[in-house]
N, C-alpha and C positions, 0 to 999 in steps of 0.2 A: 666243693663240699667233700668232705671225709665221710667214710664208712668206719666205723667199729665194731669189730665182731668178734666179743668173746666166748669160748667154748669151755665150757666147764661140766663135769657132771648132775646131772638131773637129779639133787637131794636138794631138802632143805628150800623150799622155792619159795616161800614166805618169807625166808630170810634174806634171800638174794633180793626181791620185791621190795623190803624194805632197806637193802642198801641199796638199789638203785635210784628209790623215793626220798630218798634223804634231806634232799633239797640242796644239792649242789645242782650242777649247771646244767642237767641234761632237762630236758624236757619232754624227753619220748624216747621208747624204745619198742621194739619187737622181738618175745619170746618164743624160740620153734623147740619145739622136742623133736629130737634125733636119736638117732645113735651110734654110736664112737665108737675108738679100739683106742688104748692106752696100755700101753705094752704086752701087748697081742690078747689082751682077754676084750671083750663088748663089754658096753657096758651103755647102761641108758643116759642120756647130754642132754644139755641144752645150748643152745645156740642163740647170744644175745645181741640184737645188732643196731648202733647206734650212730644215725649218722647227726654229723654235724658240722656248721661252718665256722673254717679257722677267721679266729680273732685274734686279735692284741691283748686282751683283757686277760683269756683265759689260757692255759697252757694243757690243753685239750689229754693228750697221752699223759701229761703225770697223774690227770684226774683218772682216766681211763686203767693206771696201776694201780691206781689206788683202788678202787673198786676190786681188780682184780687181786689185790693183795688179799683184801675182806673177804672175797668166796672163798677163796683157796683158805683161811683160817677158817670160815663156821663152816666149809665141807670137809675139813683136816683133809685136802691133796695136797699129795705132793706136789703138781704145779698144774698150774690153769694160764691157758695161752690167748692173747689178742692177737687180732692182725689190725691194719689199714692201712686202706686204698683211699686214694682218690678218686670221685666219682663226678658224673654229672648227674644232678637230682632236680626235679623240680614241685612244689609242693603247691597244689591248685585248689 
């Protein structure tokens, strides 16, 4: 299983909601409020984390840009970062 977890500023969170609802591939996520430094000032984040298992079907990170392209447009940053791990997860 993969983790996805992107960090972007905490605006606009109705907007983010509905690009993550979209209805492409994901099926669940977890929204944390935080708070971040982006080039030394705080600033209030959100921390979005998506895991998921790699298929054949689906090419997991381009979707995972894509998403992240969309925030960074309706938040006008300058740029919003993912990572991913691989993980062990188990869902009961």
């Amino acid at each position: 299983m993969q983790k996805y977890t992107i960090y972007t500023e905490n605006k606009n969170l109705d907007k983010i909601e509905a690009i993550l609802n979209n209805g492409i591939v994901i099926e669940g996520y977890t929204i944390i409020n935080t708070q971040g430094y982006w080039q030394g000032l705080k600033e209030n984040a959100l921390k979005i984390e998506i895991l998921l298992e790699p298929c054949d079907k689906f090419n997991y990170t381009n979707i995972i840009k894509t998403i992240c392209k969309r925030i960074k447009r309706v938040n006008k940053q300058e740029a919003v970062l993912f990572t991913v791990e691989k993980i062990e997860a188990c869902l009961i």
